[in-house]
Structures are given as C-alpha cells and as structure tokens.
mmCIF file of the N, C-alpha and C atoms, coordinates in Angstrom:
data_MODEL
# 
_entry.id   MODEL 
# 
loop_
_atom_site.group_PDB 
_atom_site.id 
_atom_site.type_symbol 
_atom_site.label_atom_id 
_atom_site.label_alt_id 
_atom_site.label_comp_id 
_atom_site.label_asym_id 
_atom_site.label_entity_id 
_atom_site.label_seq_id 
_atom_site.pdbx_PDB_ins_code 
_atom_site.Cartn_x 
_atom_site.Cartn_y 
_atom_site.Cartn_z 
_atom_site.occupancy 
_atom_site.B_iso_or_equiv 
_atom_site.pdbx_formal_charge 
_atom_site.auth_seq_id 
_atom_site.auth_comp_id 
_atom_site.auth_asym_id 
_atom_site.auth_atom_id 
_atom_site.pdbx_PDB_model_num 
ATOM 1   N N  . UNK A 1 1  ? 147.929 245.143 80.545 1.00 0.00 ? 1  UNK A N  1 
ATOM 2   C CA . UNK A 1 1  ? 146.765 244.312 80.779 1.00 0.00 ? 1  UNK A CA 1 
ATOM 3   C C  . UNK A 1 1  ? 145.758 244.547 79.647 1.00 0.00 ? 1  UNK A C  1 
ATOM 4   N N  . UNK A 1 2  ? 145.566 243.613 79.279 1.00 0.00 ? 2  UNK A N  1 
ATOM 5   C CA . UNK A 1 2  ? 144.026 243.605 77.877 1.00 0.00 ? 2  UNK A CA 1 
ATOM 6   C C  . UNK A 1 2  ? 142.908 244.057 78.181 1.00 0.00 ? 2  UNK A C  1 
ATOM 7   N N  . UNK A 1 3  ? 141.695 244.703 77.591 1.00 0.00 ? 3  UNK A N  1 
ATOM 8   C CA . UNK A 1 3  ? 140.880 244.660 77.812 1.00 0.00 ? 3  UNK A CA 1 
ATOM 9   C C  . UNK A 1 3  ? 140.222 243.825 77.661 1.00 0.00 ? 3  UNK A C  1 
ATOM 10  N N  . UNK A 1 4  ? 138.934 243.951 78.135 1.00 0.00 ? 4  UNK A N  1 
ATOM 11  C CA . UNK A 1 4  ? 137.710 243.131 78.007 1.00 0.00 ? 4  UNK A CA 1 
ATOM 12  C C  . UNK A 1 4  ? 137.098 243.550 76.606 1.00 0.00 ? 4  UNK A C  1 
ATOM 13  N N  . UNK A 1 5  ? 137.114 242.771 75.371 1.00 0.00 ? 5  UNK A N  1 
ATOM 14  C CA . UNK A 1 5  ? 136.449 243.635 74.341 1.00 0.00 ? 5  UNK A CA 1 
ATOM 15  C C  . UNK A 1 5  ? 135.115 242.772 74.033 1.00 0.00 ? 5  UNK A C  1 
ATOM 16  N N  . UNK A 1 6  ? 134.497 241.861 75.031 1.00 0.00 ? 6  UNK A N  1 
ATOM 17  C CA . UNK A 1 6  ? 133.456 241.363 73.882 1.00 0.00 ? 6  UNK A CA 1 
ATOM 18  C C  . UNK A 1 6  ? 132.636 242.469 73.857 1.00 0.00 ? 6  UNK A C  1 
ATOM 19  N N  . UNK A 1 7  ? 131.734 241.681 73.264 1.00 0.00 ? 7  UNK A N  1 
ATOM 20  C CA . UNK A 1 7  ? 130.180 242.555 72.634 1.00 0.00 ? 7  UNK A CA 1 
ATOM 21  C C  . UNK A 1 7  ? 129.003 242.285 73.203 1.00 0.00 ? 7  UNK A C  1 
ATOM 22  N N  . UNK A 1 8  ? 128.333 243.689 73.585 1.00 0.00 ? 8  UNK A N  1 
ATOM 23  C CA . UNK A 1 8  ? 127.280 243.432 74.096 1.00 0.00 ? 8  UNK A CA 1 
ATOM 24  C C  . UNK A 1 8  ? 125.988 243.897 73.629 1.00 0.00 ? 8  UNK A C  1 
ATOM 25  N N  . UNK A 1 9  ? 124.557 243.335 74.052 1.00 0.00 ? 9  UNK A N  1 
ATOM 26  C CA . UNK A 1 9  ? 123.889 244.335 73.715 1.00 0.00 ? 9  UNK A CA 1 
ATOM 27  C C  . UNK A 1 9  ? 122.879 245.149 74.725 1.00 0.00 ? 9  UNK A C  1 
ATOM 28  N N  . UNK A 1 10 ? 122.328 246.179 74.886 1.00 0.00 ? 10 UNK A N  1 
ATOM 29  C CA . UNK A 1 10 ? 121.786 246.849 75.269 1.00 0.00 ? 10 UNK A CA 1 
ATOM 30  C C  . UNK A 1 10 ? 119.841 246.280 75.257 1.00 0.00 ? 10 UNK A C  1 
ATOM 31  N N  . UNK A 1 11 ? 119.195 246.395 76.301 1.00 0.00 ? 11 UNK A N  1 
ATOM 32  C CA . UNK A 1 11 ? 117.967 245.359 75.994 1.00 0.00 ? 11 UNK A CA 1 
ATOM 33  C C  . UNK A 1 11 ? 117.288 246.773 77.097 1.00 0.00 ? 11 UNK A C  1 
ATOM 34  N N  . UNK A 1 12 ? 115.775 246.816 76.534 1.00 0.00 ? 12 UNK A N  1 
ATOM 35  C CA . UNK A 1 12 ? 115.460 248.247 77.076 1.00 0.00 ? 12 UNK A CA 1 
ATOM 36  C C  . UNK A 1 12 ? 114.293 247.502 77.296 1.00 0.00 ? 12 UNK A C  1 
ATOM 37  N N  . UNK A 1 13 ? 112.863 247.251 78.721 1.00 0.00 ? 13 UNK A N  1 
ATOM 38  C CA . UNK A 1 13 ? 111.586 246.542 78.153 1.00 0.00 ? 13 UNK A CA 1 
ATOM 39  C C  . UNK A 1 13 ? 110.886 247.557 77.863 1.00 0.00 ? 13 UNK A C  1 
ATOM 40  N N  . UNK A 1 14 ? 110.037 247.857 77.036 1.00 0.00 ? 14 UNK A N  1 
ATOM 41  C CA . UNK A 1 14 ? 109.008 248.579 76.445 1.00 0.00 ? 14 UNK A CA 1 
ATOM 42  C C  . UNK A 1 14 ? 107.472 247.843 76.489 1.00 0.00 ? 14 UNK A C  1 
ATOM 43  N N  . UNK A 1 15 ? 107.580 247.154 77.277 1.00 0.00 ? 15 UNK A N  1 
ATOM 44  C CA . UNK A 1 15 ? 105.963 247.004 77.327 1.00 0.00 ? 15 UNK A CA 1 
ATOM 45  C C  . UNK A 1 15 ? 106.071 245.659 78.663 1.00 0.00 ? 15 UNK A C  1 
ATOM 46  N N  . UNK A 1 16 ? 104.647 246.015 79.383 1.00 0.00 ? 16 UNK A N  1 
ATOM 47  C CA . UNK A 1 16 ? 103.948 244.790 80.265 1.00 0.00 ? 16 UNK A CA 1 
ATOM 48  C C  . UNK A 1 16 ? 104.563 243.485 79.725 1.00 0.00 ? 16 UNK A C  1 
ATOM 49  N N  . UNK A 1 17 ? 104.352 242.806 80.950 1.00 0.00 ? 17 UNK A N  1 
ATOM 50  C CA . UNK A 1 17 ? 104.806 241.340 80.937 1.00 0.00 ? 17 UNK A CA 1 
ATOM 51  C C  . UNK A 1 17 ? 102.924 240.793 81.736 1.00 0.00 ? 17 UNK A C  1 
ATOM 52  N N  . UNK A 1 18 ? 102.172 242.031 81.675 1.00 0.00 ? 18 UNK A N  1 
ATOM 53  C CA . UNK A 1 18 ? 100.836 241.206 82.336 1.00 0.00 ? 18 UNK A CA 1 
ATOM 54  C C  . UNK A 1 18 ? 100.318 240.626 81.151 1.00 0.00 ? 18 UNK A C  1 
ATOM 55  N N  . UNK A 1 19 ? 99.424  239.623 81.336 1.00 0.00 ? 19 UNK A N  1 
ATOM 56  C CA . UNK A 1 19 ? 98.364  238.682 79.989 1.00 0.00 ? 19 UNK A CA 1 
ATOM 57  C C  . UNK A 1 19 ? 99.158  238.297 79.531 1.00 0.00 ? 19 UNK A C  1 
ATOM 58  N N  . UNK A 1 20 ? 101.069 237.826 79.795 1.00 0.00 ? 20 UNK A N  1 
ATOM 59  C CA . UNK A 1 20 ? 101.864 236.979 78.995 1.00 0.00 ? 20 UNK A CA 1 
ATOM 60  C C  . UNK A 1 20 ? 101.981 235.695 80.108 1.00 0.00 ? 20 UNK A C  1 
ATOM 61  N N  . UNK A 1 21 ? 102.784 234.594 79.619 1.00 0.00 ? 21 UNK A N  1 
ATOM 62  C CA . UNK A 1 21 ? 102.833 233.185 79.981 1.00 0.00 ? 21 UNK A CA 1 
ATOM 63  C C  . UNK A 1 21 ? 103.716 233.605 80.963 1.00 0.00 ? 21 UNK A C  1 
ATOM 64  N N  . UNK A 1 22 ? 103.599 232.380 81.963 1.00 0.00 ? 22 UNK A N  1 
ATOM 65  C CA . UNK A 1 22 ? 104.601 232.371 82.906 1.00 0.00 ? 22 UNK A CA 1 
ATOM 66  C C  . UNK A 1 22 ? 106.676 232.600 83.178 1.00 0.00 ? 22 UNK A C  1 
ATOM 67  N N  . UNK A 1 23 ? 106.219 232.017 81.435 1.00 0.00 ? 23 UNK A N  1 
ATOM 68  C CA . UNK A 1 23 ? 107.678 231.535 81.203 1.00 0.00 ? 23 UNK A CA 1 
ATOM 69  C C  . UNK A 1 23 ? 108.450 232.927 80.621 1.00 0.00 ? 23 UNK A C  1 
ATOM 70  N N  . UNK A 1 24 ? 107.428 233.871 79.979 1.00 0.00 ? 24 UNK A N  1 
ATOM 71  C CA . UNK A 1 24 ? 107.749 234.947 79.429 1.00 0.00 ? 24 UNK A CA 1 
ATOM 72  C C  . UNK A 1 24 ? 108.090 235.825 80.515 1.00 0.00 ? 24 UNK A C  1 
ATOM 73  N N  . UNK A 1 25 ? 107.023 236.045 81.712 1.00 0.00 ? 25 UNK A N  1 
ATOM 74  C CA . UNK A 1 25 ? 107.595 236.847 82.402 1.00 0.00 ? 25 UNK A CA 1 
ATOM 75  C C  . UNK A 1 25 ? 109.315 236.203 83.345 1.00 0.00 ? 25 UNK A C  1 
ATOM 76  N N  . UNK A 1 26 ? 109.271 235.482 83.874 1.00 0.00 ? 26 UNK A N  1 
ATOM 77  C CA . UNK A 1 26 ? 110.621 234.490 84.046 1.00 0.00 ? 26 UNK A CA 1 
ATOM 78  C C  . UNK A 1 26 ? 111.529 234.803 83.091 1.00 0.00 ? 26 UNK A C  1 
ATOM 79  N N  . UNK A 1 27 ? 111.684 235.035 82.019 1.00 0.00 ? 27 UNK A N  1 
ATOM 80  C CA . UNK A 1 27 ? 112.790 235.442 80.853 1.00 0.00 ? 27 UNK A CA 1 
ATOM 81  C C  . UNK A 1 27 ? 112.984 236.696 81.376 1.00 0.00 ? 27 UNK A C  1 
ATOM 82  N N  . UNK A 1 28 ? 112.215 237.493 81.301 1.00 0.00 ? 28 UNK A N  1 
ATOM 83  C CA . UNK A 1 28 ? 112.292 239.232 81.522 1.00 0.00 ? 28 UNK A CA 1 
ATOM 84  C C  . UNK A 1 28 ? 113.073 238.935 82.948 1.00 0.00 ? 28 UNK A C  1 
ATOM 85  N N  . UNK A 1 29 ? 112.436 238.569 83.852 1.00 0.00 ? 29 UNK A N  1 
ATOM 86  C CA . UNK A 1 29 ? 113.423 238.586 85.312 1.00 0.00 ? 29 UNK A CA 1 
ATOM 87  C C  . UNK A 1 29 ? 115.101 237.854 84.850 1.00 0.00 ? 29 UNK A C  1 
ATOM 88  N N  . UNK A 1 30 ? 115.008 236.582 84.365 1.00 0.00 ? 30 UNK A N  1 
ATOM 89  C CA . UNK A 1 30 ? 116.176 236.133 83.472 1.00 0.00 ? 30 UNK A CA 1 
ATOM 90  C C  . UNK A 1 30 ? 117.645 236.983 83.369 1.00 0.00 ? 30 UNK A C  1 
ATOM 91  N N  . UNK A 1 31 ? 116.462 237.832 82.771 1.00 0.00 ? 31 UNK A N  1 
ATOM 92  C CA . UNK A 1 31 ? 117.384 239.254 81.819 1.00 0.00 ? 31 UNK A CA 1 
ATOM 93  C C  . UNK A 1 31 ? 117.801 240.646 82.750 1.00 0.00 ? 31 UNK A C  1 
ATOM 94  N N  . UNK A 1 32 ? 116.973 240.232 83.776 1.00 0.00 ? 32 UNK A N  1 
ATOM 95  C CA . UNK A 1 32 ? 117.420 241.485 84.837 1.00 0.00 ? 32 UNK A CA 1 
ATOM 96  C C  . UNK A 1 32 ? 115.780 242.102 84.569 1.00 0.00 ? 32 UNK A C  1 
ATOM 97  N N  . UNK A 1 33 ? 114.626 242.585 83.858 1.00 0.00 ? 33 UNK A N  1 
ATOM 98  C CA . UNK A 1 33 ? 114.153 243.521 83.391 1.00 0.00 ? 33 UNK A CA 1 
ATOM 99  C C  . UNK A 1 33 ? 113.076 243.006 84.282 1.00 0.00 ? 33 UNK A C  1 
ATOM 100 N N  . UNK A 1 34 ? 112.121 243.846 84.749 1.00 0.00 ? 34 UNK A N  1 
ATOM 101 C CA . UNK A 1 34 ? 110.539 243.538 85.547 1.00 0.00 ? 34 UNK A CA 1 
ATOM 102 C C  . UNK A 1 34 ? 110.058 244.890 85.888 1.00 0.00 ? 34 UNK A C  1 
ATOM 103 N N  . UNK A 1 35 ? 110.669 246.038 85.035 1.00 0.00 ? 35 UNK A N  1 
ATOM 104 C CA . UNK A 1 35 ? 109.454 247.365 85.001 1.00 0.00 ? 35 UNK A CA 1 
ATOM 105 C C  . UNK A 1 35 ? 109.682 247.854 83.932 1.00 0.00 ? 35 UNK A C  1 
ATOM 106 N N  . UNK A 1 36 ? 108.937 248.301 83.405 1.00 0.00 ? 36 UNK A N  1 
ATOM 107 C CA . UNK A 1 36 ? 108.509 249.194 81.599 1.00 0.00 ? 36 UNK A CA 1 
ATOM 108 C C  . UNK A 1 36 ? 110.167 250.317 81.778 1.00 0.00 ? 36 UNK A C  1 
ATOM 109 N N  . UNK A 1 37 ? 111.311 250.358 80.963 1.00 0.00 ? 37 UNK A N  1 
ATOM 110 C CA . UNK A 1 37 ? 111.648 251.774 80.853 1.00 0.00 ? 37 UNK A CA 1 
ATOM 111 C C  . UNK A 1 37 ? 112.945 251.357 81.829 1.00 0.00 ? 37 UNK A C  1 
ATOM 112 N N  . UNK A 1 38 ? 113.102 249.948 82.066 1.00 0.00 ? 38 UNK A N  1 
ATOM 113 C CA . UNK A 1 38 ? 114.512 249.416 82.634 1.00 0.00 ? 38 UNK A CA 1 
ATOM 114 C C  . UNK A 1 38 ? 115.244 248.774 81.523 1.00 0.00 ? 38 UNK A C  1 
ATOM 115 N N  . UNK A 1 39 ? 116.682 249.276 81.822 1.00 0.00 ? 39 UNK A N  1 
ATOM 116 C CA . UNK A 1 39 ? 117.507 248.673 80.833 1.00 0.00 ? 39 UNK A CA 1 
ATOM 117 C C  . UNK A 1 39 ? 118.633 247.996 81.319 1.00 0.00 ? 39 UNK A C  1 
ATOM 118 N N  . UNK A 1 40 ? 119.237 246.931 80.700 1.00 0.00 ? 40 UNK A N  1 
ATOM 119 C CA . UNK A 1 40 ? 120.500 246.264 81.193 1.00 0.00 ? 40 UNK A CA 1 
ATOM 120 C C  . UNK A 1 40 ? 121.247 246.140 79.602 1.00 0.00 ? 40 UNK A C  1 
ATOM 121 N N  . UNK A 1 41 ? 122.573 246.296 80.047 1.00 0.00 ? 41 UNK A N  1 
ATOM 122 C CA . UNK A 1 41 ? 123.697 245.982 78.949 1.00 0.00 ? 41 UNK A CA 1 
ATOM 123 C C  . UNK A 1 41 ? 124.423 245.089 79.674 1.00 0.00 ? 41 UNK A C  1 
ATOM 124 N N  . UNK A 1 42 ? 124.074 243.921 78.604 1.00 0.00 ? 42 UNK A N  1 
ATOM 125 C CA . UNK A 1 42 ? 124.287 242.216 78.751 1.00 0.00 ? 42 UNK A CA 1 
ATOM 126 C C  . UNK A 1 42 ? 125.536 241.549 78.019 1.00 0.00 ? 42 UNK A C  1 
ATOM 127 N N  . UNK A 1 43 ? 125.829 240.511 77.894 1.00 0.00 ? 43 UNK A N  1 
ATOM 128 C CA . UNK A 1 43 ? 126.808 239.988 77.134 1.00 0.00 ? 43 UNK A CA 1 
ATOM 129 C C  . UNK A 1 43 ? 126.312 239.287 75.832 1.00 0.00 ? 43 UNK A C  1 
ATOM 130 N N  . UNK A 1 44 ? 126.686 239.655 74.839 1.00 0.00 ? 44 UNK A N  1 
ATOM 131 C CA . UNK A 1 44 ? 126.057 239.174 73.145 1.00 0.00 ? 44 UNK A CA 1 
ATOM 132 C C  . UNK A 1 44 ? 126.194 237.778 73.580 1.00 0.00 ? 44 UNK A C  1 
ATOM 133 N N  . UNK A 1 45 ? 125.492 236.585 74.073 1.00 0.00 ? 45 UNK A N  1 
ATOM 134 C CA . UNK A 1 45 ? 125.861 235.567 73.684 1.00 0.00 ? 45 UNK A CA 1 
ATOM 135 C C  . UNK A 1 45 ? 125.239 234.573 73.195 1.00 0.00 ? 45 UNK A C  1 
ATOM 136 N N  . UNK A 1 46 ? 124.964 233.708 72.984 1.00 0.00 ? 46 UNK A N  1 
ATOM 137 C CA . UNK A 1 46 ? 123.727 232.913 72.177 1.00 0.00 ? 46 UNK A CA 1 
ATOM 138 C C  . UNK A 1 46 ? 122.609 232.473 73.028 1.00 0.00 ? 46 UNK A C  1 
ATOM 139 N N  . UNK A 1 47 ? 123.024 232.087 74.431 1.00 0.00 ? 47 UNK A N  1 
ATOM 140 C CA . UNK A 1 47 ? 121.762 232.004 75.513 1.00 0.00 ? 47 UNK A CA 1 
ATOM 141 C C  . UNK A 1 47 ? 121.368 233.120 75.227 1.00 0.00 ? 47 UNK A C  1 
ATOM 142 N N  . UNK A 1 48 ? 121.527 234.749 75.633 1.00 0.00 ? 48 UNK A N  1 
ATOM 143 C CA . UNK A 1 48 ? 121.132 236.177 75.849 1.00 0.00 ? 48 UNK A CA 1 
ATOM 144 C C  . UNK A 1 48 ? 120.059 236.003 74.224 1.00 0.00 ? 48 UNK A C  1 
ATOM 145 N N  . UNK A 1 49 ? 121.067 236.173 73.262 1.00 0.00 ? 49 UNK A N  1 
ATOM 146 C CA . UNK A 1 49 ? 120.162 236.260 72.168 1.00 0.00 ? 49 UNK A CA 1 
ATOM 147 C C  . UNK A 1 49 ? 118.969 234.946 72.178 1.00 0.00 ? 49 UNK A C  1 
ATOM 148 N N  . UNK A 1 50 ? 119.181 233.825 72.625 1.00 0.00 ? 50 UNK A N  1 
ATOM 149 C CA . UNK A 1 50 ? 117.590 233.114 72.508 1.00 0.00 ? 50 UNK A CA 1 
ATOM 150 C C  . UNK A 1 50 ? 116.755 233.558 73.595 1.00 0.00 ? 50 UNK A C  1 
ATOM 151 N N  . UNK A 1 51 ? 116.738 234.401 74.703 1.00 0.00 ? 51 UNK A N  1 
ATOM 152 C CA . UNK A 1 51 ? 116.041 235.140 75.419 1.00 0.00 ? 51 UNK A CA 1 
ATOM 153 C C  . UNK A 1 51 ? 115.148 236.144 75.026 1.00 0.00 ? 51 UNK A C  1 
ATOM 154 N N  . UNK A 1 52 ? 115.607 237.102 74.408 1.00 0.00 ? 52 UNK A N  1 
ATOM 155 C CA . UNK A 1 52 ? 116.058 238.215 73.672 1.00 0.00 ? 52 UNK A CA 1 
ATOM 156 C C  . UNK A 1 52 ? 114.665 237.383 72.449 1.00 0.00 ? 52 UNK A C  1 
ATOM 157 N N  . UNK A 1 53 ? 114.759 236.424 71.573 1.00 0.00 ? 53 UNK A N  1 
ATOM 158 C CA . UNK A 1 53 ? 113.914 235.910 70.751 1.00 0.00 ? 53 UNK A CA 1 
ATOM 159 C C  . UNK A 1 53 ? 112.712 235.715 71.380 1.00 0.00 ? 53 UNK A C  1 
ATOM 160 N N  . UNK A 1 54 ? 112.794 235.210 72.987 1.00 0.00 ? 54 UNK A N  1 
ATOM 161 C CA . UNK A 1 54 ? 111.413 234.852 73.137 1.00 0.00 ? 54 UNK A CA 1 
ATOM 162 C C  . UNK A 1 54 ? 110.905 236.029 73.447 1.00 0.00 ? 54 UNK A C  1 
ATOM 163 N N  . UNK A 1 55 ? 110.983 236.967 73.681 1.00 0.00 ? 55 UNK A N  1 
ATOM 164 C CA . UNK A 1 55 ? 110.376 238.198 74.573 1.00 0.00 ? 55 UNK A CA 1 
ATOM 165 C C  . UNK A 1 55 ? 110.212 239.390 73.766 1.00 0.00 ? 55 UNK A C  1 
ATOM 166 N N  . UNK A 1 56 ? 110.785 239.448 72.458 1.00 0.00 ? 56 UNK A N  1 
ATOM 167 C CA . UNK A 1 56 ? 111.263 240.392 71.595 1.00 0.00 ? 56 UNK A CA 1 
ATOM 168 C C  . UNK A 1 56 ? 109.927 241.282 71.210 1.00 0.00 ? 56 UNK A C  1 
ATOM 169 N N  . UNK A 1 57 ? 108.731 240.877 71.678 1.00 0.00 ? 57 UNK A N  1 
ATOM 170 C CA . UNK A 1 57 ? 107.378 241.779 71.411 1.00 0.00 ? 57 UNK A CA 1 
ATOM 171 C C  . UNK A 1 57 ? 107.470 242.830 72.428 1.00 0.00 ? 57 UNK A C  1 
ATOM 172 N N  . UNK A 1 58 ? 108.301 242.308 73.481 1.00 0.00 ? 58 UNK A N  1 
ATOM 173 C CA . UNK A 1 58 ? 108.582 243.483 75.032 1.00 0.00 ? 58 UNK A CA 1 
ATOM 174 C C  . UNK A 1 58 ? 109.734 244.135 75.009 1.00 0.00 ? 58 UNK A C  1 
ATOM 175 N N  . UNK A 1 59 ? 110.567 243.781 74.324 1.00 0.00 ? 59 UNK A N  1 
ATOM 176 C CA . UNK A 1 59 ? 111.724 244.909 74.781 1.00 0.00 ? 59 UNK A CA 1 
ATOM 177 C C  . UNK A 1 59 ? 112.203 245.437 72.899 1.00 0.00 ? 59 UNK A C  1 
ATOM 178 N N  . UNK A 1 60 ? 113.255 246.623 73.568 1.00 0.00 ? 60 UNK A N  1 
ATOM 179 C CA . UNK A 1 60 ? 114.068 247.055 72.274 1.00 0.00 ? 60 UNK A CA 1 
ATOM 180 C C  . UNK A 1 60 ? 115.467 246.666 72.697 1.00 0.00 ? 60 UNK A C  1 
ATOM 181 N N  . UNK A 1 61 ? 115.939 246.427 71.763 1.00 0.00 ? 61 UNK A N  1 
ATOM 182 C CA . UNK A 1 61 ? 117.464 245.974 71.658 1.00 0.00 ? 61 UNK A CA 1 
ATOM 183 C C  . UNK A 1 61 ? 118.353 246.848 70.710 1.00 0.00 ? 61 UNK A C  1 
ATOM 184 N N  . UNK A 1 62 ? 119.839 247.306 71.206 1.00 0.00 ? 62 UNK A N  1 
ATOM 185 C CA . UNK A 1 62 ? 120.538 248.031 70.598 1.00 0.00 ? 62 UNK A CA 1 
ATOM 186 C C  . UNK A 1 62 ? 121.668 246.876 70.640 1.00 0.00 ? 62 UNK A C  1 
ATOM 187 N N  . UNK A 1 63 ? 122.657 247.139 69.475 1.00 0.00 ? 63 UNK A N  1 
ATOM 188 C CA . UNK A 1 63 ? 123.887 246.682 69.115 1.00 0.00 ? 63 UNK A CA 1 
ATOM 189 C C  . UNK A 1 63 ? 124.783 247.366 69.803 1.00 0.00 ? 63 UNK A C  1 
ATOM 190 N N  . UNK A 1 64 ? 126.277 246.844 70.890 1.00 0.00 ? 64 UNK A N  1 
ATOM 191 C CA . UNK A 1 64 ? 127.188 247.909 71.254 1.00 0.00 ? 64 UNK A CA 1 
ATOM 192 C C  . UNK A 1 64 ? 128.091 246.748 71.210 1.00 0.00 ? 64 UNK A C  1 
ATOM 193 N N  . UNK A 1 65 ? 129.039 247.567 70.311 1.00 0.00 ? 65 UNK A N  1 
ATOM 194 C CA . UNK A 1 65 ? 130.300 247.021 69.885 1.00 0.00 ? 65 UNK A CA 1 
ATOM 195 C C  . UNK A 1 65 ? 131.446 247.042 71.281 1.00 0.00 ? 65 UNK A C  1 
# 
C-alpha cells in the first residue's frame, strides 16, 4: 500500500485576531486557529496558501516535506 506523500505546511497563530476585519478573523477559524500559540499541519494547497496570504501578519508558517 502507498503512502500518502503530499506536502504540508505547518501554520502556528502568533498574534490577536482583535482590531482585525471580520473576514480575517473567519480565515483564522477557516484554518482551524482562534487562540495565540495554536498550531495545525494542513495540506500545501493553493486555497491553504491564499489563506495563509491573507492572515500572514498573524501566524508563522513552516515548510514540511
């Protein structure tokens, strides 16, 4: 049986979603994330990464092969 090899990345939030737009905090929930210091490992995919663009002042992102 094969593995599963895609690629993912790792998305960590590092900062408030308070004094941001509606739509910003909605992305963060999106993504799984709605407290400082939560992390999810997601699937690399081009929705994730245009998420990932709008919010990118709040979280850190790692590469995992």
């Amino acid at each position: 049986m094969a593995k599963n090899t895609k690629d993912t990345v790792i998305v960590t939030q590092t900062r408030s979603p308070i004094r941001r737009g509606a739509s910003q905090r909605a992305t963060l929930c999106g993504l799984g994330l709605n407290k400082i210091g939560r992390t999810r490992e997601l699937e690399d995919t081009p929705a994730v990464r245009g998420m990932i663009e709008k919010i990118k002042h709040m979280v850190k992102v790692e590469e995992k092969a």
